[in-house]
Backbone bond lengths (Angstrom), bond angles and torsions (degrees), N, CA, C in turn:
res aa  C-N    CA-C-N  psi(-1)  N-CA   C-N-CA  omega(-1)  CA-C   N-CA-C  phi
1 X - - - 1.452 - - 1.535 108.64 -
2 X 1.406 116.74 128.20 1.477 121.19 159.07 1.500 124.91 -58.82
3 X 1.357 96.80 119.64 1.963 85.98 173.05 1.042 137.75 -25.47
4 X 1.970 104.87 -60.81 1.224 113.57 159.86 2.090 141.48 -34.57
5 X 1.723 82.83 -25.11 1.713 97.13 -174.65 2.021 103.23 -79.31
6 X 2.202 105.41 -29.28 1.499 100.83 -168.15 1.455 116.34 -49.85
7 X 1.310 131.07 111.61 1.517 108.94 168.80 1.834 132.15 -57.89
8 X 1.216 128.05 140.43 1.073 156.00 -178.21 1.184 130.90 -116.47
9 X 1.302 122.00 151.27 1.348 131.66 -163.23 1.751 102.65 -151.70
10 X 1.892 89.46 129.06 1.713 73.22 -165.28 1.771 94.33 -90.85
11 X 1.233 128.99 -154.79 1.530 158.50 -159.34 2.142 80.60 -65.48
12 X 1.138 96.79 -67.67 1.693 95.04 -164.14 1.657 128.19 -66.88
13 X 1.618 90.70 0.38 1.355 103.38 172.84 2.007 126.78 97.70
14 X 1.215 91.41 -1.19 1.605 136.02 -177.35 1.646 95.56 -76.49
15 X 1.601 110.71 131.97 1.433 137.23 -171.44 1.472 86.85 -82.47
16 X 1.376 118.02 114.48 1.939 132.29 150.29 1.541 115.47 -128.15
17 X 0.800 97.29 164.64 1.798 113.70 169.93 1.751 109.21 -147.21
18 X 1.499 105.41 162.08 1.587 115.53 -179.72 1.767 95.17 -51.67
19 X 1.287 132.77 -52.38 1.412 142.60 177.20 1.570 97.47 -13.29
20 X 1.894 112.73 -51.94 1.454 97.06 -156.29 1.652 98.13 -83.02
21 X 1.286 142.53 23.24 1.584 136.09 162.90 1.454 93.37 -119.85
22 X 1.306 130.57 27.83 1.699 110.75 147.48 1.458 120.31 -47.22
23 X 1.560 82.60 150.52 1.618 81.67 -156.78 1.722 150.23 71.53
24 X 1.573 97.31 0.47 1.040 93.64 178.23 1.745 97.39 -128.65
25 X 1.634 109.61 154.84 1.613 108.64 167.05 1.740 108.08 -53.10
26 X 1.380 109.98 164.03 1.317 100.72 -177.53 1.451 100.21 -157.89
27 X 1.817 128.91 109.35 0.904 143.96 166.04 1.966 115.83 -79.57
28 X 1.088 104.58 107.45 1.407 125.18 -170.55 1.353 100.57 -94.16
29 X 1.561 120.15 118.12 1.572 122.49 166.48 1.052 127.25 -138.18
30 X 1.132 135.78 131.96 1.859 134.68 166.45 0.911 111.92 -103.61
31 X 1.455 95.28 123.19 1.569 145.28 -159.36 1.470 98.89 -90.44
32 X 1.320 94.61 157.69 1.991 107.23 149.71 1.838 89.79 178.66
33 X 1.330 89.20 146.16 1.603 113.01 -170.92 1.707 99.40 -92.59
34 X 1.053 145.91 0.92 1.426 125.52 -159.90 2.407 81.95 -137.25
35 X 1.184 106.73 42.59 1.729 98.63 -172.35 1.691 101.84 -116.14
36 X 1.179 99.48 159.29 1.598 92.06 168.62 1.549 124.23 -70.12
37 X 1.609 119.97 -23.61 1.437 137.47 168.86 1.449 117.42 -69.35
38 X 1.775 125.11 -21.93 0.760 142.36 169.70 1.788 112.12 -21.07
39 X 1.387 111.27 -50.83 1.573 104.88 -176.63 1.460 108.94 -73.80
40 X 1.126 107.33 3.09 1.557 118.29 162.96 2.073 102.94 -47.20
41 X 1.361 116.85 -42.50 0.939 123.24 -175.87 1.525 107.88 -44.93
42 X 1.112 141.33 -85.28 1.432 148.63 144.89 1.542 100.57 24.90
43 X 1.601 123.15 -79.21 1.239 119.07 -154.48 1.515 94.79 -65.59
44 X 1.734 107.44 -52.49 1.658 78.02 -166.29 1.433 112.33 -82.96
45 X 1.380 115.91 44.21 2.135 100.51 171.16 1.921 65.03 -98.62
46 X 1.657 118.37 -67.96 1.704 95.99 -166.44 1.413 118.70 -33.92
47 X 1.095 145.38 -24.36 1.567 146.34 171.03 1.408 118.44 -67.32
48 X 0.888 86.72 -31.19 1.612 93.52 -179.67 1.583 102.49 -82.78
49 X 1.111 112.51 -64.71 1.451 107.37 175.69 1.549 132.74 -53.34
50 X 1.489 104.21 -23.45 1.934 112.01 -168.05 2.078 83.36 -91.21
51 X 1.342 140.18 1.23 1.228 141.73 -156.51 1.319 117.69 -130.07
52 X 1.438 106.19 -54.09 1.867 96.38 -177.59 0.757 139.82 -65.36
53 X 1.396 129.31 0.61 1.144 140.39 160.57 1.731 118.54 -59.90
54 X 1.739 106.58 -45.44 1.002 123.14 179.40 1.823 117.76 -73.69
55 X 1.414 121.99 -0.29 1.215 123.53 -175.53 1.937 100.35 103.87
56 X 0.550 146.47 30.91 1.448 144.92 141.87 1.806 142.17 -106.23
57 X 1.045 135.65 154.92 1.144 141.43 -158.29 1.626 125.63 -150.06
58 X 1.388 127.98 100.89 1.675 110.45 -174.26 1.317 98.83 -76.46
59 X 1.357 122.80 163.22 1.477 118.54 -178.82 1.975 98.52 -154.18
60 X 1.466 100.47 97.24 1.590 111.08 173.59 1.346 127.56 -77.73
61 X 0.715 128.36 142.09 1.672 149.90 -156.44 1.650 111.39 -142.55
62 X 1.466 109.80 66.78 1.292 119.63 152.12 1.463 123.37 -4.58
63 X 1.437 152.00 128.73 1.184 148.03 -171.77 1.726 95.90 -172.58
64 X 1.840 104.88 128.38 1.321 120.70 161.62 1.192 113.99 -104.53
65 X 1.763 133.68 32.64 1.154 109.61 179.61 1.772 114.56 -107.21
66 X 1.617 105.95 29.36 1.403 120.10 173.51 1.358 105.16 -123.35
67 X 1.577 102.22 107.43 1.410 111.03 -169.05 1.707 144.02 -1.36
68 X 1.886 75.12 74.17 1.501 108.22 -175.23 1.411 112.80 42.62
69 X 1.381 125.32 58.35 1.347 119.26 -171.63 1.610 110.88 -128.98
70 X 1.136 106.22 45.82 1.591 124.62 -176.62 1.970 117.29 -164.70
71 X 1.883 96.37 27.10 1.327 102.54 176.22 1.727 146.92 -74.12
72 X 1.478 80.40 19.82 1.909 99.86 -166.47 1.796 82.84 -77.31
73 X 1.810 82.74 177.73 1.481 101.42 173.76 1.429 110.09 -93.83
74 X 1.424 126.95 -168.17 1.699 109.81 -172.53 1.500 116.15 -93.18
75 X 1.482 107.77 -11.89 1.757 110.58 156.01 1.715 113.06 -83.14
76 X 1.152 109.70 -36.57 1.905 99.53 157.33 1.223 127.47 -32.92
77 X 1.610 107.89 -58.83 1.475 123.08 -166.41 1.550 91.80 -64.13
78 X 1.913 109.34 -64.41 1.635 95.93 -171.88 1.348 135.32 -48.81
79 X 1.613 116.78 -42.85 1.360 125.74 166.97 2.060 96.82 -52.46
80 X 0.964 107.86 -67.70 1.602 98.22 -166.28 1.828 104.11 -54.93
81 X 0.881 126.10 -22.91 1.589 116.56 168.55 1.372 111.76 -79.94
82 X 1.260 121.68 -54.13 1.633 118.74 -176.46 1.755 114.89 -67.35
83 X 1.346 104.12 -23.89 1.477 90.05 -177.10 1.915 108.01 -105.57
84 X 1.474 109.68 -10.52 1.239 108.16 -175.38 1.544 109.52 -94.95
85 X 1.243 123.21 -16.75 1.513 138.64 -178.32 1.289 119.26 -152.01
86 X 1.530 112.56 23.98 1.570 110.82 -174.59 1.452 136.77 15.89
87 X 1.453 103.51 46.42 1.397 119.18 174.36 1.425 109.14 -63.92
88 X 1.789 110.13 139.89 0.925 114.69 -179.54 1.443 92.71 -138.26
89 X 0.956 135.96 24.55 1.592 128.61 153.49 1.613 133.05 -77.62
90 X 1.087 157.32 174.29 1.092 147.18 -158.86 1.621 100.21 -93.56
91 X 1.566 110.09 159.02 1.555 106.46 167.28 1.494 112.02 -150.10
92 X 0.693 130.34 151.97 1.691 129.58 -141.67 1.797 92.21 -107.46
93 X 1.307 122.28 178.94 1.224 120.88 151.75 1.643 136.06 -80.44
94 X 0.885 109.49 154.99 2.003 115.67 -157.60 1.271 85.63 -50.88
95 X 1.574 103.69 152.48 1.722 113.37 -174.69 1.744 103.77 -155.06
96 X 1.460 112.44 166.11 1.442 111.28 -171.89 1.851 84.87 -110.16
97 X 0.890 70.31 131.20 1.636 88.74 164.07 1.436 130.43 -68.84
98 X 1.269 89.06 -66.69 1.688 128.26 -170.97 1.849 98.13 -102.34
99 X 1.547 86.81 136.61 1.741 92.05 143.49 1.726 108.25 96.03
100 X 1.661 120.79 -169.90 1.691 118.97 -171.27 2.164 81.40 -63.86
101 X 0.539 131.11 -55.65 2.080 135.08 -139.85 1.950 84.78 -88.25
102 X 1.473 127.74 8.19 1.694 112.76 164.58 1.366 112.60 -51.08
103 X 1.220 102.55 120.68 1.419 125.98 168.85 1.638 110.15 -45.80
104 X 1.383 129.33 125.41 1.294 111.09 175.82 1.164 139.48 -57.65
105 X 1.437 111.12 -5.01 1.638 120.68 175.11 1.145 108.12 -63.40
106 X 1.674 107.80 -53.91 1.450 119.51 177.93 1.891 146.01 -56.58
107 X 2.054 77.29 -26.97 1.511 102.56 168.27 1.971 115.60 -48.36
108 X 1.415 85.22 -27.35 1.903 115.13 -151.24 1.702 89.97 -82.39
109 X 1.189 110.62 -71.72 1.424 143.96 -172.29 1.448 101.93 -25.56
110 X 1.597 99.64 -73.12 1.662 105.34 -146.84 1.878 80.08 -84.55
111 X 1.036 141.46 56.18 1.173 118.32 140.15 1.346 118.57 -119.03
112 X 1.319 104.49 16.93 1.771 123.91 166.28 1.520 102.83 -87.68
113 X 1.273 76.05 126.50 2.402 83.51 161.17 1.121 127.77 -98.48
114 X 0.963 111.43 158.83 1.730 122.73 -179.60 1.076 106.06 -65.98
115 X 1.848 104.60 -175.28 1.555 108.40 163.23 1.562 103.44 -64.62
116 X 0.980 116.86 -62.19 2.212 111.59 -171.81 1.725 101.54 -49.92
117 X 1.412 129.37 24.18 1.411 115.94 176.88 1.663 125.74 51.37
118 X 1.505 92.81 28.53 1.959 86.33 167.12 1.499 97.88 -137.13
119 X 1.267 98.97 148.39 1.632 134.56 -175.71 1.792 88.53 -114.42
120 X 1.754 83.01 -179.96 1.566 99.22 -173.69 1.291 108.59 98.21
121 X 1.406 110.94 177.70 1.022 129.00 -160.03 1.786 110.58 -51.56
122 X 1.715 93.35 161.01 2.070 93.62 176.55 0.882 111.80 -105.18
123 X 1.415 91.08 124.28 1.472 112.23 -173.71 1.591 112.21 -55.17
124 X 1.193 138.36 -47.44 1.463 142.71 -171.93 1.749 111.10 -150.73
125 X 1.441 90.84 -168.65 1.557 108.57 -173.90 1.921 96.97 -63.16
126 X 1.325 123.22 143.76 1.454 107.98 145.71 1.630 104.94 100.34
127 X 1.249 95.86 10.10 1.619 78.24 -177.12 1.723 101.39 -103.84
128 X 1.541 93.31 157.68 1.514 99.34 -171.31 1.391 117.53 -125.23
129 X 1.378 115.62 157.17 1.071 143.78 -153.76 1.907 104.95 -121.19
130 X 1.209 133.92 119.24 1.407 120.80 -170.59 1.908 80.59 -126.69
131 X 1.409 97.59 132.64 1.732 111.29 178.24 1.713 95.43 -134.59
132 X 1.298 94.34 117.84 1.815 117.70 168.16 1.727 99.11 -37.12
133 X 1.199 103.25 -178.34 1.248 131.91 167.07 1.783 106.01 -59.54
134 X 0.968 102.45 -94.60 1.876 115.90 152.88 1.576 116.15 3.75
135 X 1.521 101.73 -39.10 1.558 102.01 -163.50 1.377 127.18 99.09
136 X 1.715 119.88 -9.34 1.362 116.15 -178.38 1.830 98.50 -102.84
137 X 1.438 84.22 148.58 1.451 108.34 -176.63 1.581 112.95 -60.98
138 X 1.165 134.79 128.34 1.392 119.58 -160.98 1.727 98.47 -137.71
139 X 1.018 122.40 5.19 1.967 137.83 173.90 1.416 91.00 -171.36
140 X 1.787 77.70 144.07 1.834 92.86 163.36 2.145 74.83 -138.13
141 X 1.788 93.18 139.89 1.539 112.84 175.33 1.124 114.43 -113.26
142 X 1.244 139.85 120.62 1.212 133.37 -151.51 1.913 94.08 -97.08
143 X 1.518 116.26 159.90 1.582 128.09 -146.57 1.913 99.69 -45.57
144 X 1.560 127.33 -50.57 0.871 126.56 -139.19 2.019 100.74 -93.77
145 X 1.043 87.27 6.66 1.782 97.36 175.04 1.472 101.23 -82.31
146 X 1.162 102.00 105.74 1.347 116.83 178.15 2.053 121.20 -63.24
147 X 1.449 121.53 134.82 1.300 103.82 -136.37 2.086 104.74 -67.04
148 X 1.473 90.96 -12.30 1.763 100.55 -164.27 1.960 88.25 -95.56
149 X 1.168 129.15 8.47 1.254 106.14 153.67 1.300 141.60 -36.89
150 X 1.535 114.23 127.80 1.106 110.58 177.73 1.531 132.95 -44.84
151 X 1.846 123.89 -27.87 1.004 119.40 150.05 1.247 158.53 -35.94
152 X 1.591 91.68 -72.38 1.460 138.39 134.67 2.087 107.39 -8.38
153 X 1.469 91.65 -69.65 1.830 103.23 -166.19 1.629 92.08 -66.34
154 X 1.278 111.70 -39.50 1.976 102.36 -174.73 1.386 92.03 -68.58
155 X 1.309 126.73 -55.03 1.367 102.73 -141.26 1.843 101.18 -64.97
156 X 1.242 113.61 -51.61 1.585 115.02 166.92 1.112 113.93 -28.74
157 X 1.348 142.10 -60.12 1.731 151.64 -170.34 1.643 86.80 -71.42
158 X 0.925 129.49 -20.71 1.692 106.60 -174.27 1.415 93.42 -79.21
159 X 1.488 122.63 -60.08 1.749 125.85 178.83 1.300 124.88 -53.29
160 X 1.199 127.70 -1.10 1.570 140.25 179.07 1.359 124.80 -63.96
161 X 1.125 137.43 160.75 1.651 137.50 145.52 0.902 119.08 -88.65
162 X 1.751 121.55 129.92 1.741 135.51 -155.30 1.865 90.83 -56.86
């Protein structure tokens, strides 16, 4: 199955799939508002903003299965993103990452490796996923890669429109 084909549901309960950011880069993250990485939020609303113009999009994915630290409801999470980091990027509905209840995006996901060459399961809150234009996964960043890394910023500027 193509990513693009998994169905999705964003934060408001509304039918999406990867299909609707064709064409655009696509930074994939699981979120949770109550984490210590949490101010992670910050860099990528700046990513989102220094980018969409250029064809890119972060796209968060709420997840409590890192010690319960994503237990709001899905207007919790939004109010706590828009007013605590004025995120204005999209965010999907709460999802399992890990485990029998993995979300099928994720089924897809973690069989990409990092730079150190391991796939599998996510390790924590925050880790990211960078998908081309195309839709194929082209970095997976593991949680503590901060989102304005210098890596991170190339590998995005490589997937961009001039």
């Amino acid at each position: 199955m193509s990513l693009s084909d998994i169905p999705l549901k964003t934060l408001n309960g509304e039918a999406t799939s990867l299909a609707d950011y064709a064409g655009k880069a696509v930074l994939l993250v699981n979120v949770a508002s109550k984490c210590g990485l949490t101010p992670q939020y910050a860099g990528l609303e700046r990513l989102q903003q220094a980018y969409a113009k250029r064809g890119f999009t972060v796209l968060g994915v709420p997840c409590n299965q890192f010690a319960g630290q994503e237990p709001g409801s899905a207007e919790e999470i939004q109010t706590f993103c828009s007013t605590s980091y004025g995120v204005t990027f999209p965010l999907l509905e709460k999802a399992d990452v890990n485990g029998a209840e993995r979300h099928p995006l994720y089924t897809e996901l973690t069989t990409t490796q990092d730079a150190a060459g391991e796939a599998g399961d996510i390790t924590w809150n925050f880790e990211k996923f960078l998908l081309s234009p195309k839709g194929e996964v082209v970095g997976r960043f593991r949680p503590r890669t901060e989102p304005e890394a210098p890596e991170l910023i190339a590998a995005i500027e490589a997937q961009l429109q001039a």
